[in-house]
N, C-alpha and C positions, 0 to 999 in steps of 0.2 A: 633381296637386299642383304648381305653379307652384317657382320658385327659391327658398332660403330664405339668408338670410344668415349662414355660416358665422364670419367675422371682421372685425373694423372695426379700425382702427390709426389713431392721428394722433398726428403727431410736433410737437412745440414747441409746444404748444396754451399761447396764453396767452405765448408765449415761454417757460415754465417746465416743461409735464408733456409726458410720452411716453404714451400710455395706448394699449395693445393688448389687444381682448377677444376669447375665443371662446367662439360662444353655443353654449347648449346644445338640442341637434342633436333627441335623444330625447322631451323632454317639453313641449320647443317654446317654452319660457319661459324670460329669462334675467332676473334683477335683477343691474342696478350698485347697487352700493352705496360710500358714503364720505363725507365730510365736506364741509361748505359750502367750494364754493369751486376743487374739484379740477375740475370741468368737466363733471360730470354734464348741466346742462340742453345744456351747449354740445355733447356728443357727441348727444344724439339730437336737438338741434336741424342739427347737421354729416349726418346720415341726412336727416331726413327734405329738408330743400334739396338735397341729392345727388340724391335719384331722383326727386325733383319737376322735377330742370332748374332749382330756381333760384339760379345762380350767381352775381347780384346780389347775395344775402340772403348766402350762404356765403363772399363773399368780405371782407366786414365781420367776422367772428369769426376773430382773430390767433389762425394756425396755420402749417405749413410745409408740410407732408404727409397727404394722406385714402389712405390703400389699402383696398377692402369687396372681400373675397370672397365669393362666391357658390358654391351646393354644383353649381352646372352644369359651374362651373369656368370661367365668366366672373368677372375680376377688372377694377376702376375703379379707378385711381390719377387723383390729384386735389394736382398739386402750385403753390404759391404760386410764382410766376418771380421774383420777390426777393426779397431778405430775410424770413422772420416778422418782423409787425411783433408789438413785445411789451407793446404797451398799446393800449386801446379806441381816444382821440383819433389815431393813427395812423392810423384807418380813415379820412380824411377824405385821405388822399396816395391817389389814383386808382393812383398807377403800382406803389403795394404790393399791390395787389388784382387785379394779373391772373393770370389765373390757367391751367392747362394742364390739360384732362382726358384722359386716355387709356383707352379698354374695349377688352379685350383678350378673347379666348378661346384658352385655351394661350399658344402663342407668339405667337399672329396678332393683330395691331390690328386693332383692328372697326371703330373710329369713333376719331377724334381734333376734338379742337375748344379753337382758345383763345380764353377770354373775357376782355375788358378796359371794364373799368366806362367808360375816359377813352372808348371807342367808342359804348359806350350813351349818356353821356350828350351826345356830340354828334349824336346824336341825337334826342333829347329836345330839344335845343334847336332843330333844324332841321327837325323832324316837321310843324311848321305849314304851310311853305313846300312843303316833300316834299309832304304832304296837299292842297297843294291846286294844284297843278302836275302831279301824275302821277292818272289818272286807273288806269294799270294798278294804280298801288299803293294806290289808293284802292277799288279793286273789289277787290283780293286779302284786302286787310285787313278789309274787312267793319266794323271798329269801331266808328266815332262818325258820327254825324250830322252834318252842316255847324255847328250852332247849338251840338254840347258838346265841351267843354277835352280837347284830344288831351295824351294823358296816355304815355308810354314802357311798351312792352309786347314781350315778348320773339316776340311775332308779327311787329312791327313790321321787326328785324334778320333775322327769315326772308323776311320779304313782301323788304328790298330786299339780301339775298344773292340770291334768288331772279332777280330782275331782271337785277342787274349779275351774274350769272353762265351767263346765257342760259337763265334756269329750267332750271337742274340745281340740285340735294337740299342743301341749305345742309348744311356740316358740324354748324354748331350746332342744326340741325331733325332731321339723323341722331344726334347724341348723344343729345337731350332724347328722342325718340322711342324708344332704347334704354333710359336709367334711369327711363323712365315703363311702361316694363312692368312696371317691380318695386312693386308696388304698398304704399304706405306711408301710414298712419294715423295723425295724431301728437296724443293726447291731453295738450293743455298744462295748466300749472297755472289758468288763467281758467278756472273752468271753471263757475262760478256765471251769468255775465254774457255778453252777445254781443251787439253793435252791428246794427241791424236798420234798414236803409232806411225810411224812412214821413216823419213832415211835423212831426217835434216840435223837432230838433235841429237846429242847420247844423255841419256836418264839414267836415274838408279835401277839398277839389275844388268843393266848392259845391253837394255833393249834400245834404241832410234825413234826418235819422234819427233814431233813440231808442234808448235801451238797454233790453234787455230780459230778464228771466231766462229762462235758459235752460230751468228746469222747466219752462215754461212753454209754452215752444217743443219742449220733451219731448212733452207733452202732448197740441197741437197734434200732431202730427207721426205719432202714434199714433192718431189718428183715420182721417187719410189712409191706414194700414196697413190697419184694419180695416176701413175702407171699402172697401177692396181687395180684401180677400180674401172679405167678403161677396159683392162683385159676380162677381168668380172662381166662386165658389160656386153662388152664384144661373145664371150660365150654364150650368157644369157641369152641375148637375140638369139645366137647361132641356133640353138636349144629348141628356142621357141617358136622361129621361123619353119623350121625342121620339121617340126612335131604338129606346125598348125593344120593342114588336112586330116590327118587322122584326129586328132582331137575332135576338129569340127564335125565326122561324120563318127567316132564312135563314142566319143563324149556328150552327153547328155548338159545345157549349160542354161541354165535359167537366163532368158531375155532381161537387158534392161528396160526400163519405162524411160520414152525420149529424154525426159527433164532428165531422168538420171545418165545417161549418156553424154548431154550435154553440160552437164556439172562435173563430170569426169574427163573429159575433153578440155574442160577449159582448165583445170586442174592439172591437166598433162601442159595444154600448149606455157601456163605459167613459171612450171615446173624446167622444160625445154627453155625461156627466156634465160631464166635466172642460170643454169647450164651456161647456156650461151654467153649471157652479160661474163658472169668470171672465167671464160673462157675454157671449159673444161669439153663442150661441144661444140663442133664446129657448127657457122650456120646454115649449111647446108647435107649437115648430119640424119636431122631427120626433118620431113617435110610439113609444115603445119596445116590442120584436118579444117575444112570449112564448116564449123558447127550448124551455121543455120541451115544445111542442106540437108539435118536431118529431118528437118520438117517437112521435107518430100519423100522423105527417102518410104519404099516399097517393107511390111512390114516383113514378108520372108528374110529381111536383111537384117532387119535389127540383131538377130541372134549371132551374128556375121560379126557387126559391129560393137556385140557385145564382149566377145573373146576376143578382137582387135583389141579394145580398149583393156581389158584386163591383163593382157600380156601387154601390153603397155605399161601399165604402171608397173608391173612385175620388173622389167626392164631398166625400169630408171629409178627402181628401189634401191638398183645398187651405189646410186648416187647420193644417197640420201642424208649419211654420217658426213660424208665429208663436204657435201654441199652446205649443211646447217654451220659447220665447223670452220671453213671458208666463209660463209658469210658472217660469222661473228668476230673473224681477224680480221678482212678488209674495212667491214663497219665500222668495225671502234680505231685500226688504225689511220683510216682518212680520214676518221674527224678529224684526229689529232695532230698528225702528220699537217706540217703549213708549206704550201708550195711543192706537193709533190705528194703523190699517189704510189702506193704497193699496189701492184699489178699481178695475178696467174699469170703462171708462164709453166704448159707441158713440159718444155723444153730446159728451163728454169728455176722449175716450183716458184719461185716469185722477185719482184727484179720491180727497183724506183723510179720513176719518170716523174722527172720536173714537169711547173706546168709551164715552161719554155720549148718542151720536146724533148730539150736532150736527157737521156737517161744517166742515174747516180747510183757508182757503184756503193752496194751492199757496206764496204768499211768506211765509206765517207760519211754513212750515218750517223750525226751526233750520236754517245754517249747513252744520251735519255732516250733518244729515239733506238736502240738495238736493243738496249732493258727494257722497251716496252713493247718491241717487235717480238723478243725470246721468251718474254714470260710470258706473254698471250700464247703462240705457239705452243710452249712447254702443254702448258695445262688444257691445250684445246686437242692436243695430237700425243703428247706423251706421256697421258697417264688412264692407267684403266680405268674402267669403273669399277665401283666399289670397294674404291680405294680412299686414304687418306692422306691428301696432302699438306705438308709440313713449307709453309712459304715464309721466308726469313726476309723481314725488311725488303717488301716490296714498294717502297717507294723510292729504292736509289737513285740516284739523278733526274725526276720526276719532275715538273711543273706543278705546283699547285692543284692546278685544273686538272693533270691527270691523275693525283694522289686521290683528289675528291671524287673521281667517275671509275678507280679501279673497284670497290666493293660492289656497285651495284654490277657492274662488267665482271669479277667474279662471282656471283650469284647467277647470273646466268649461262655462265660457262660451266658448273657445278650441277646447275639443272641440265645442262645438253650434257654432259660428261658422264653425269651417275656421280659423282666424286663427291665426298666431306671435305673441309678446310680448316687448317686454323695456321693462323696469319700473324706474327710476330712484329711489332712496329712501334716506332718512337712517335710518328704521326701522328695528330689528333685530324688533319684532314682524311687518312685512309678512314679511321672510324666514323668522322661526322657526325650523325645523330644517332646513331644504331649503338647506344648504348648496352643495348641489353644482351648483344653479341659480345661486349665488353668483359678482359679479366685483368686485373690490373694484377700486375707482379708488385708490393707491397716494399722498397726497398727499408726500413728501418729493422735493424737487425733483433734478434731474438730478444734481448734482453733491456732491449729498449720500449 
């Protein structure tokens, strides 16, 4: 189990709030909760650019002080070197934005590194001239092309610390590489929409793109999954089928005891249903074993049937992430869903059918129903383990009834995942009774 983040703190947020939480440790999930306006998106936006390393993005959000504890007992202090500035337009004064980070372990400094935006961006201004005079720093950086727009990139202030410091470990290259171990997820409120490179659009930099729904790119993406694990699968046999004579005659393989044969058997044929029902094996893929015939069966054989059976389940282990993971989006989204089923689809990754018959394209999905089709997904398929993720107002467009069944339905996607959570919400239904998961962000200001 990787570090988990025990406490966050930031002092002057906004100029106005103090806000100190500590998460809770045991069931691995924490919700803030409070009112528009006290800093909820601001604190898990202050996370998650903390341990990404991007202290460009972090230094735009008027605060004074970040301190994040960790349960290793490494501690980040993250202080602003002037003033909190106490309004948004302030962000545009370079010299309120530098900023000093400190990781610590115990008493001992690990890493220090100070960042000043007025640094980067003469940088950014001089990058053309750098780029194309220094060939060292044009072979370290790897980036662009001679023919595309050199754009400021926090590679860039390591490629020429690197340099000017006779290639020794930039401090800024040893911090980033410290709070990027802590791996962090951050489900924002967009969460319908996402900009996708291709030839519809012109964007800022002069690159082509379209917007595109995100179901959509669900969908897609879940194909690549099961393509995968078919091919996983398909070796495996291949592997095993291959190898099974010699094994059997130069492998030494302990017999099972019938009951144990038959309990593994049936563990397979159940294992193959549920394959089958989401449709990830055909049913005629593999053929199901007649258990009670081991009650005749000749004992020379068992030992037979015992390596059958083990590379059996060997086999369909490779099924096993995404079967649990599939079965907790279709589950929870056919409760939900009225009048119409998400279905696997090989060919599809997943596709609506009314219970009319006729099927419903993916963007005719209500609203609530694609924010709750994406945020299942996200967290069931796109986030490691041991990681933590940062989920902003997940009850957008939500019914009641599903605001009140997401914590228990994230609690168990957290346990299949490996993942920590904390949950930001106006909601008294996402919380319910689980007070004790509870952090309230405190909106009365300091001097009151």
């Amino acid at each position: 189990m990787g570090a988990r983040l025990v406490e966050f703190s930031i002092d002057n947020l906004y100029g106005l709030y103090n806000h100190k939480v500590t998460f809770n440790q045991s069931e691995g999930i924490s919700i803030l909760h409070g009112p528009n306006g006290v800093g909820k998106t601001a604190l898990l936006k202050c996370i998650s650019h903390l341990f990404s390393g991007d202290f460009e993005s972090l230094s735009k959000i008027p605060f004074h002080k970040i301190n994040a504890n960790l349960d290793s007992g490494t501690n980040i202090c993250l202080t602003r070197l002037t003033s909190s500035p106490s309004s948004l337009e302030s962000r545009e004064d370079l010299s309120s934005r530098k900023l000093e980070v400190i990781i610590s372990f115990g008493e001992k400094v690990v890493a220090k590194h100070v960042f000043s935006p007025s640094v980067a961006r003469k940088l950014n201004q001089h990058y053309v001239t750098w780029y194309g005079q220094s060939s060292e720093l044009k072979e370290r950086l790897g980036l662009l092309s001679e023919e595309e727009t050199p754009i400021f990139d926090a590679r860039v202030e390591d490629a020429i610390d690197s340099i000017s410091k006779g290639k020794k470990k930039s401090s800024a290259k040893h911090v980033r590489s410290l709070l990027n171990s802590f791996s962090v997820h951050f489900v924002e409120t967009n969460r319908l929409f996402r900009h996708n490179v291709g030839s519809d659009v012109t964007v800022i930099g002069g690159n082509s793109g379209k917007t595109v729904l995100t179901v959509q790119e669900c969908a897609k993406d879940l194909i690549v999954r099961i393509s995968s694990a078919l091919k996983n699968y398909g070796a495996k046999s291949q592997q095993l089928d291959q190898s099974f004579p010699h094994r059997f005659i130069s492998v030494t393989t302990a017999p099972m005891e019938v009951d144990e044969l038959k309990e593994k058997l049936s563990q397979i044929g159940a294992k193959l249903k549920d394959l089958r029902l989401i449709g990830l094996l055909d049913a005629d893929s593999v053929q199901p074993f007649d258990i009670e015939s081991l009650d005749f069966v000749e004992k020379n054989k068992i030992e037979i049937m015992s390596l059958y059976v083990r590379d059996s389940q060997e086999k369909l282990e490779v099924f096993d992430s995404i079967l649990a993971r599939v079965q907790l989006l279709l589950g929870s989204i056919n409760l939900k869903f009225r009048n119409k089923r998400v279905l696997l689809s090989k060919a599809r990754g997943f596709f609506v059918k009314l219970d009319s018959g006729d099927e419903l394209s993916l963007e005719l999905l209500s609203s609530g129903e694609q924010h709750e089709l994406v945020l299942m997904y996200e967290l069931l398929f796109k986030v490691p383990a041991e990681t933590l993720v940062l989920i902003d107002e997940p009850e957008l467009s939500l019914h009641v009834s599903w605001q009140k069944a997401f914590l228990p339905e994230l609690i168990s996607i957290a346990n299949e995942v490996g993942f920590t959570a904390i949950v930001a919400t106006h909601s008294p239904f996402i919380v319910g009774d689980r007070y004790d998961l509870m952090s309230a962000l405190d909106a009365e200001l300091e001097n009151e």
